[in-house]
C-alpha positions in Angstrom: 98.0 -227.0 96.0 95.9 -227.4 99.1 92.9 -226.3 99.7 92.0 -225.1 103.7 87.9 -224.5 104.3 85.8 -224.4 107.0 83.0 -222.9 108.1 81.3 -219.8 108.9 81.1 -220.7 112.3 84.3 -222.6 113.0 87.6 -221.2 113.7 90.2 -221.2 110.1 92.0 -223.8 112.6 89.0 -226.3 112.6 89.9 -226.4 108.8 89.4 -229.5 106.7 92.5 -229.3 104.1 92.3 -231.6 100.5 95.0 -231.8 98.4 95.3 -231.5 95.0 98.2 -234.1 92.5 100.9 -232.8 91.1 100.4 -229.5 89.1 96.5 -230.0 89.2 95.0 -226.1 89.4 91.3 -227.3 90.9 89.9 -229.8 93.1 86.3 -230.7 93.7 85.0 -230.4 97.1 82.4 -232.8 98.4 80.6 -233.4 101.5 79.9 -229.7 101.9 76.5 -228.8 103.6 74.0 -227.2 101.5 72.8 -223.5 102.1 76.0 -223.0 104.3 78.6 -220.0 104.1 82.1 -221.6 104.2 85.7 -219.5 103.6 88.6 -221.2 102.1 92.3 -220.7 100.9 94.8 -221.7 98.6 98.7 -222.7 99.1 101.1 -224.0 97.2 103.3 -226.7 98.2 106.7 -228.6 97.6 108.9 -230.9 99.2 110.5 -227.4 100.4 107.1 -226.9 102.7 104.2 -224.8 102.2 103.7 -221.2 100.8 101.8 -218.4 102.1 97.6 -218.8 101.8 96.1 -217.2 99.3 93.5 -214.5 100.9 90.6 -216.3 102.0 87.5 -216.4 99.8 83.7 -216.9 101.0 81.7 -219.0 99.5 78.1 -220.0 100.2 76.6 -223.6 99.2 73.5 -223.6 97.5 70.2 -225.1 99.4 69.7 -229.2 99.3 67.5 -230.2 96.8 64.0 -231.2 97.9 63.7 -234.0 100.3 60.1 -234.6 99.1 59.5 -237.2 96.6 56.7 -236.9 94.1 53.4 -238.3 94.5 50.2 -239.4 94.0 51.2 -240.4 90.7 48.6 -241.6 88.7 49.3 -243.7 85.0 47.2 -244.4 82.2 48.0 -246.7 79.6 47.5 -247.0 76.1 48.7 -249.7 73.9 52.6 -248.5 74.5 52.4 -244.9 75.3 51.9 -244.3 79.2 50.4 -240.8 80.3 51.5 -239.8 84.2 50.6 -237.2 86.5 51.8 -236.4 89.6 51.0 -233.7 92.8 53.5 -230.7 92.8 56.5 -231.4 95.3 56.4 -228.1 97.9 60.3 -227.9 99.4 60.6 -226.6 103.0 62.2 -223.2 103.3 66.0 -224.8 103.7 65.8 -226.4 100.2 66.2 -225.4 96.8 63.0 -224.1 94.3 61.6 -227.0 92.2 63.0 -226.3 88.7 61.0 -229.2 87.0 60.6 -232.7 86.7 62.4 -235.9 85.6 60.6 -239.2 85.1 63.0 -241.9 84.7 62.1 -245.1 83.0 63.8 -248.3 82.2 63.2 -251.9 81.1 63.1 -254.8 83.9 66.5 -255.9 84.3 68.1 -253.2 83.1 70.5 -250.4 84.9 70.1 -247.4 82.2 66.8 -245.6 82.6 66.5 -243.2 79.9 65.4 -240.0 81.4 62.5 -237.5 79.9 62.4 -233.8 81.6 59.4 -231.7 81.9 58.7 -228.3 83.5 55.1 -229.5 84.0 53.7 -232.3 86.5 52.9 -234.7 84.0 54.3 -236.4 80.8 53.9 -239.1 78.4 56.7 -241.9 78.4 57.1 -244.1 74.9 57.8 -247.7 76.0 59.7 -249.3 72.9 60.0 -252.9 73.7 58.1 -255.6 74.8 58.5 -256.3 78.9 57.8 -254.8 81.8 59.1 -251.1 82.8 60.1 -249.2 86.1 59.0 -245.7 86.4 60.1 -243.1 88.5 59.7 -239.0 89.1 62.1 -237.0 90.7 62.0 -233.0 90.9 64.9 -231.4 89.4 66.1 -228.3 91.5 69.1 -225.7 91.3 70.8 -228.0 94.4 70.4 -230.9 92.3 68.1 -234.2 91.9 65.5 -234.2 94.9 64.5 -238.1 96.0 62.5 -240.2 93.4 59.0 -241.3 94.2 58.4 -244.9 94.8 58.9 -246.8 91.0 55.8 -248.1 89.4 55.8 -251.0 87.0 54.1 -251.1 83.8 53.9 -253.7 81.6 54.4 -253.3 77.6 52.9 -255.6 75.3 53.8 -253.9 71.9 57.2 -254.4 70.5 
């Protein structure tokens, strides 16, 4: 298949066109612009050429996520439990509604933070393990992850 989109304000012949391999029946688009209204069609294709486009469906993108990160984030700790709170992030009118939070943690070193989500602008992180720990905040929103606040580094002494 290919798939022909463009948008709202372009002409169908401005049209970016991906295709898809083989007998795949979905392709993912990326790149799009957020909060945008964009129309796109279908066709099949063979070696014979291309078929007829489907009729062209409209589509809008949802907003960007926030482009505020977090802060003011304050930390408390306590043996190995760390209590945080942070200001509330306020997204400008082109971005998505702040859903919640997600405070991201990981050991030194490492390149999995486990992740902790919370509704609220606070939350209490567990550090298991001896070392020192990055922590970061990021608000969660329908358009996806907003940016993360700038990491702070806590060290644990209880293992």
């Amino acid at each position: 298949l290919q798939v022909g989109y463009w948008k709202d304000m372009e002409q169908e012949e401005a049209a970016e066109k991906v295709k898809t391999e083989g007998n795949e029946s979905s392709v993912l688009l990326t790149g799009l612009e957020g909060n945008t209204l964009y129309h796109l069609t279908v066709r099949a294709y063979n070696a014979a050429g291309y078929g007829p486009p489907s009729t062209t469906v409209r589509v809008t993108t949802k907003k960007s996520p926030p482009s505020q990160a977090p802060s003011n984030i304050m930390w408390i700790q306590d043996g190995s439990q760390v209590s945080l709170g942070w200001e509330p992030v306020r997204p400008l009118a082109n971005e998505s509604d702040v859903m919640g939070y997600k405070v991201l943690f990981r050991q030194e070193g490492q390149s999995n933070s486990q992740i902790i989500e919370t509704q609220k602008t606070s939350a209490v992180v567990l550090l298991p393990d001896v070392g020192v720990y990055i922590i970061e905040v990021c608000a969660v929103s329908e358009g996806g992850d907003g940016t993360t606040s700038p990491q702070i580094r806590v060290p644990s002494f209880v293992g």
